[in-house]
N, C-alpha and C positions, 0 to 999 in steps of 0.2 A: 504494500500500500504506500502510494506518495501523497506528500500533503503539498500543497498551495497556498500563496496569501491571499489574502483576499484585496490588498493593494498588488498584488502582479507584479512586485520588482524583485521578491525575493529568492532564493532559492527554492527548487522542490525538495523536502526532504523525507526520510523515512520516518517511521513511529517514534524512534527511540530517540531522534535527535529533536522533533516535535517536542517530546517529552520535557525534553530538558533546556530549551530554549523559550517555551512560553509564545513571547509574542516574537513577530517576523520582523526581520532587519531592515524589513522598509517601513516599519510600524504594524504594519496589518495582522489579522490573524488568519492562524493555518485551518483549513478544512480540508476533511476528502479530496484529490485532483477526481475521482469518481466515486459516487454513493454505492455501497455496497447496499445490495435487496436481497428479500426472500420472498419464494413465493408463496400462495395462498396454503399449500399443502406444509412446508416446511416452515410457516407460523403455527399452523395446529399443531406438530410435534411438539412444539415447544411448550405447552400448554402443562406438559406434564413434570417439566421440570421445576426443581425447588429458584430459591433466588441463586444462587449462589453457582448456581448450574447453567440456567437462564443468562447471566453475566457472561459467562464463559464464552457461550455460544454465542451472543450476540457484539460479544466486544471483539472473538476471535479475527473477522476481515479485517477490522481497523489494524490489527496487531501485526500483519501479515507481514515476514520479512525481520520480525524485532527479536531481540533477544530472552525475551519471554516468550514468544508466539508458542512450542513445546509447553513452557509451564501456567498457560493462563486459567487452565482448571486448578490449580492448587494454589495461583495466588487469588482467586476469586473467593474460594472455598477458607481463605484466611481472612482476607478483607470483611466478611460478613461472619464469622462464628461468635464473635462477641456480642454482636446485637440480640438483646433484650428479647424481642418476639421471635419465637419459632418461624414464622413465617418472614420475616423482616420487614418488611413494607406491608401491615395488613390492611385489610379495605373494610371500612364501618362502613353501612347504611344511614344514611339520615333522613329519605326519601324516596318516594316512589321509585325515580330514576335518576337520585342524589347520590353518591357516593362520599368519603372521605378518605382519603388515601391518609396513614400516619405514616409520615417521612422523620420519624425523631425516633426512633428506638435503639438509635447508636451511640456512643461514649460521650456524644455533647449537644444530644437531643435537638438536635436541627439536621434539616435535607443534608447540609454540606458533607457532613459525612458519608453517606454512603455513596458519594465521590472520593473526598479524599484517603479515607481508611483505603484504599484501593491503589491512591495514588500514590501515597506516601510508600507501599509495599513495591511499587513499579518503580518509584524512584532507585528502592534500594536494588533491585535486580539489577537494572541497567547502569548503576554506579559501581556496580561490585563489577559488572562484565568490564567497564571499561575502567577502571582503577582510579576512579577521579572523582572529585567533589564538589557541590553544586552551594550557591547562596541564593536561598528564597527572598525574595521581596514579592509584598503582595500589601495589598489595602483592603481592609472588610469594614462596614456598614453595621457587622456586630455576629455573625454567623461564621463565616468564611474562615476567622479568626482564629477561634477555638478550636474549631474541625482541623484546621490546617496545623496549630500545636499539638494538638493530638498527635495528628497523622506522622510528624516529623519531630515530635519531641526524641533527644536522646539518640536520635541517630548520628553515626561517626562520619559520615558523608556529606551529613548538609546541615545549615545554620539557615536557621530562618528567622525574620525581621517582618513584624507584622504593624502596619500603622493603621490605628483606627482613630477616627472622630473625638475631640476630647467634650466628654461630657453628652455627647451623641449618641449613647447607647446603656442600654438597661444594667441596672448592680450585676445581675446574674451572668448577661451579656460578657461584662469587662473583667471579674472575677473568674469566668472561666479563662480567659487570657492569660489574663496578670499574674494569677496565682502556682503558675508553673514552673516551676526554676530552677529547669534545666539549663545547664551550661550555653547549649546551643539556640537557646530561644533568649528572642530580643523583641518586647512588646515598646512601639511605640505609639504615644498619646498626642497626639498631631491638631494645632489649635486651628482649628479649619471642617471643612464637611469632609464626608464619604470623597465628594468628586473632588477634591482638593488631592485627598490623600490617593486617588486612582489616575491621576495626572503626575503626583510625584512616580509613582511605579513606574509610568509612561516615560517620564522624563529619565529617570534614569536606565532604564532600556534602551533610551538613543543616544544613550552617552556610549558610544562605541569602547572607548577603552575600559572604562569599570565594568562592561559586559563583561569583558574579554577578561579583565583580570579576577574578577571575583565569581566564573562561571555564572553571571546572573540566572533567574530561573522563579516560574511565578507558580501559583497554584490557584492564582483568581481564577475566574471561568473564561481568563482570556487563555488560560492552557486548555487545548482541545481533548488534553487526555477526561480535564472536567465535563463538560460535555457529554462525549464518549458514555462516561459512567453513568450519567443518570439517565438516560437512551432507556437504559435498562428497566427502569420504575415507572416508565409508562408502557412499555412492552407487560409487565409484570401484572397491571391493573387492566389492561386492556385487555388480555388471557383470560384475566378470571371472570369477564365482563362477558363473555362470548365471541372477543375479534377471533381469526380474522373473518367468523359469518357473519359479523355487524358490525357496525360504525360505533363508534365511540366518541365519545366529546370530553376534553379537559378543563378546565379550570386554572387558572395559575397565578399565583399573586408575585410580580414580578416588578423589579427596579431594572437590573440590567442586563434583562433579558436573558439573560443565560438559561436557567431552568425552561423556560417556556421553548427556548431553541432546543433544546434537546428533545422534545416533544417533536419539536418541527422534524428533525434528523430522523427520527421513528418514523413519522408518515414519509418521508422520502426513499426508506427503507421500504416500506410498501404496507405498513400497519396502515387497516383503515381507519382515520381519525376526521371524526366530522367537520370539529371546528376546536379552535382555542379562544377561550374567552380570558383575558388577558384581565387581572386586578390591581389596581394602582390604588396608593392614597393618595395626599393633596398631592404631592410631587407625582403630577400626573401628566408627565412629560409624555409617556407612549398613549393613554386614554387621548391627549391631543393632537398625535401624530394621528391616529386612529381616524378621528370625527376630521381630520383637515388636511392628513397629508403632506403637513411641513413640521420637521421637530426642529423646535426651540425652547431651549433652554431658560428656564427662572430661575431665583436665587432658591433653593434645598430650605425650606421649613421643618423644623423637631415636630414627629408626629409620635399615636401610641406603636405603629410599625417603625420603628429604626431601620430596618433591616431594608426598608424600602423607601429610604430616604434618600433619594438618586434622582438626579436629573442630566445625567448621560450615562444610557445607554449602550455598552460598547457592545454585546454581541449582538445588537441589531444592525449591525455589519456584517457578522456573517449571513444576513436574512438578505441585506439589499446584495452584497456577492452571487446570490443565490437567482434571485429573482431578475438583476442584471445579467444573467445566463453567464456568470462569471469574466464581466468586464472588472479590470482591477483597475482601469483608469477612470469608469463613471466610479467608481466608489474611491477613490483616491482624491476623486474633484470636492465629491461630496464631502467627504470626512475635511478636507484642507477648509472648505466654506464654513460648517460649521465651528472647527477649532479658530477661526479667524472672526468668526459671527455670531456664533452662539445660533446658527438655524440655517435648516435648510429644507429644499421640499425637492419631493424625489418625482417623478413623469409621472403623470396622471393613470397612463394602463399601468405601469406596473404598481400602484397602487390601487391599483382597480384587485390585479392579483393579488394582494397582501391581503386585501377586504376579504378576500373565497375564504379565506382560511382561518382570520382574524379578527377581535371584536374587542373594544375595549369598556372599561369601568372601571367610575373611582367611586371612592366610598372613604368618607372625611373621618376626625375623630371620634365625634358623635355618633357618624353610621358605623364603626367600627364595633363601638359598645354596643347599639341593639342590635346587630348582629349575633353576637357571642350572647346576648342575655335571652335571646327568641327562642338564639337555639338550644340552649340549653334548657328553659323553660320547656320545647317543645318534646325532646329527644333526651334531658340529662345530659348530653353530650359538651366538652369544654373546650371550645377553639381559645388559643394565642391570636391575640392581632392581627398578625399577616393571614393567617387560615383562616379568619372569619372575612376577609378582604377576598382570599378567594372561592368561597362557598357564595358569598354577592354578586360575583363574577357570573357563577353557572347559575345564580337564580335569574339574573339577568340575561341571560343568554338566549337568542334566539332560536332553537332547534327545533326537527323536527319531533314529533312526536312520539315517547317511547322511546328518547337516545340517549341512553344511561352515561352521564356525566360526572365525571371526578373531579373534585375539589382536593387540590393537594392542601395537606396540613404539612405546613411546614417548619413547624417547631411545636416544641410540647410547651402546652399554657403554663408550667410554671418558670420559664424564662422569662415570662415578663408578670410578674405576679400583680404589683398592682394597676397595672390596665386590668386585668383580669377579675381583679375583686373593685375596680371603679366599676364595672361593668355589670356584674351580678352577684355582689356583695359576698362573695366569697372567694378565700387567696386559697391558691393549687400550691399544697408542697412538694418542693422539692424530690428526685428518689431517692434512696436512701443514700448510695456513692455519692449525692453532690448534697446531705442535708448541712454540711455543714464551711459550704464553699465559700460563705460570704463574712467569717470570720478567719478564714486561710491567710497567709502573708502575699502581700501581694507586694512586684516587682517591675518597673515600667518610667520611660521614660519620657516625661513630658519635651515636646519642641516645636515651635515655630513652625507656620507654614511657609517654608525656606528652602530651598531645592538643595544649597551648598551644604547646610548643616543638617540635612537629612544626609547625605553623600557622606559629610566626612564621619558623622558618627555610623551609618553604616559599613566602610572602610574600616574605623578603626578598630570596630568590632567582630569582624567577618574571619575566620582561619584558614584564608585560602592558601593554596600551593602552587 
């Protein structure tokens, strides 16, 4: 398998060096040069497979050529043994043809992990193959975070350097960060937004020489290995749903689109997937791409979703790549207008195509709370923030009749406990491995939103070779 950028000036590369390189050296990000499918008969097989199995199999074409491609059932089968549900991603009823997908059942109870537990394992094959050692930088919103120390805590290969939002994100959020303290982990608290601190990433990714010297290497979902991995969890819900003899419809409460593209990547795959009803809160930069067709950017407002407090969208790049029929100079034009304008509007058909597939909704802080208190009035059932953003998504959603719809839960409601108990007067604790996370020592450095002294204390701390 070779990957592309989706700015067209970079090299093709294989999986492994994908891997470890993040974003493309012309800036862009890497996809498929061709979508691997299956057909209608060899989705039903799969049908009977566990998660862990199901991974395997659908992750194997991307892998094709790499130096896991032989071990991708046993790193699959490691990646997922530690989550919580036997089933790992199981699917609640909440309605007729309502579904909940629960995407928290792993070590930091949000979707990210059952991306990174996977990556972080892929990391260490391909560094061990090639005897070399990678430095993480990456920016999280408040999930990405966590999942990603996890995933790379303690390993001899890589150091990772994670900057979030200061004051931007939930206790439990920055706690599960901060309170890790391992040698190789370096939390910083960055005085600025989400998109401040995913522009310094950028920025130091085109600084050509600190790539090169400190093996740079990201884990945000501009690394396609992320992607890749959650392809899987809508294959997994869409099986148990009846694909491939029906259509399916998703739900997804998304800032930077990443999750929701990995949905896209499944139907290109050839899952039949009706439609994606896309959930924003106020930073409802894509709900406004949606209803007009030009994204522009506003200043990022604290809402009770942290996690979806974004107002640029990077893997909605790999979507206009896609629908561009893979011009990397119309999305090179585009991507330069916006970083120079803050907005840009894409040709009228090929938003016309985005429409077939896509639909958007926002839902403010107020609708966030009767959402979570309805539902759980209605069913007992306890969404977090962003999952009750995207269960308003699919209530909103126009389908046809009878098209059983999943709403990803995308974190377990006791990460953000009090929206949760604003909401419906009762706090969700903790489980018992994190009851007592918020009195742990916690270790992190506050700084500037500064590109140099982001640089030199990443440098100074980095043990590259």
């Amino acid at each position: 398998m070779r990957y592309i950028s989706t700015r067209g000036r970079a090299p093709e590369l294989g999986f492994d060096d994908v891997l470890l390189a993040g974003l493309a050296t012309d800036g862009g990000l890497y996809v498929p040069a061709v979508w691997p499918t299956f057909t209608k008969d060899e989705w039903a097989a799969m049908a009977a497979l566990d998660y862990a199995g199901l991974a395997a199999r659908i992750i194997a074409p991307f892998v094709k050529g790499s130096v896991i491609e032989k071990q991708i059932g046993e790193i699959t089968k490691a990646a997922y043994a530690g989550f919580t549900h036997k089933a790992v991603a199981p699917l609640v009823q909440l309605d007729t043809n309502l579904w909940s997908l629960e995407l928290f059942h792993g070590p930091t109870l949000a979707f990210k992990d059952y991306a990174l537990q996977l990556v972080g394992l892929l990391f260490d094959h391909v560094l061990k193959a090639r005897k070399s050692r990678i430095t993480v930088v990456s920016a999280t919103s408040g999930d990405t975070g966590s999942a990603a120390i996890e995933a790379c805590k303690d390993r001899d290969a890589v150091d990772i350097f994670i900057m979030h939002p200061a004051g931007r994100v939930s206790d439990v959020q920055r706690h599960q960060m901060t309170t890790v303290l391992s040698k190789n982990v370096h939390n910083i608290a960055v005085a600025g937004t989400f998109d401040d601190c995913q522009n310094l990433v950028k920025d130091m990714f085109a600084d050509s020489r600190m790539r090169g010297d400190l093996n740079l290497s990201a884990v945000n979902s501009i690394n396609w290995a992320r992607i890749m991995a959650q392809v899987v969890y809508y294959a997994w819900a869409a099986l148990r749903l009846g694909a491939p003899h029906k259509e399916i419809a998703f739900a997804v409460p998304t800032g930077n689109f990443g999750n929701v593209f990995a949905g896209y990547v499944a139907r290109k795959m050839g899952l039949p997937i009706a439609k994606f009803a896309v959930g924003s809160n106020k930073n409802d930069i894509l709900t406004r791409y949606f209803e007009t067709g030009a994204m522009t950017a506003n200043g990022v407002v604290p809402t009770l979703s942290p996690s979806m407090d974004i107002q640029i969208s990077s893997n909605f790049e790999r979507l206009l790549f896609d629908v561009y029929d893979n011009d990397g100079a119309a999305v090179t034009s585009l991507m330069d207008r916006f970083k120079q304008s803050g907005e840009y509007s894409v040709d009228a058909k090929v938003h016309a195509r985005i429409l077939q597939m896509f639909s958007g909704t926002r839902l403010d802080d107020n609708g966030i709370k009767r959402v979570i208190k309805e539902t759980h009035t209605a069913t007992g059932y306890v969404l977090d923030p962003h999952s009750a953003i995207g269960v308003a998504a699919a209530q909103a959603a126009k389908l046809p009749v009878g098209t059983p719809v999943v709403a990803m839960a995308t974190a377990h409601p006791a990460k953000f406990p009090d929206a949760v108990q604003s909401a419906m007067g009762q706090r969700p604790a903790l489980p018992p491995h994190l009851a007592d996370l918020l009195t742990r020592e916690e270790r992190f450095t506050t700084l500037p939103n500064d590109l140099d002294q982001i640089k030199a204390y990443v440098r100074k701390h980095a043990r590259h070779t």
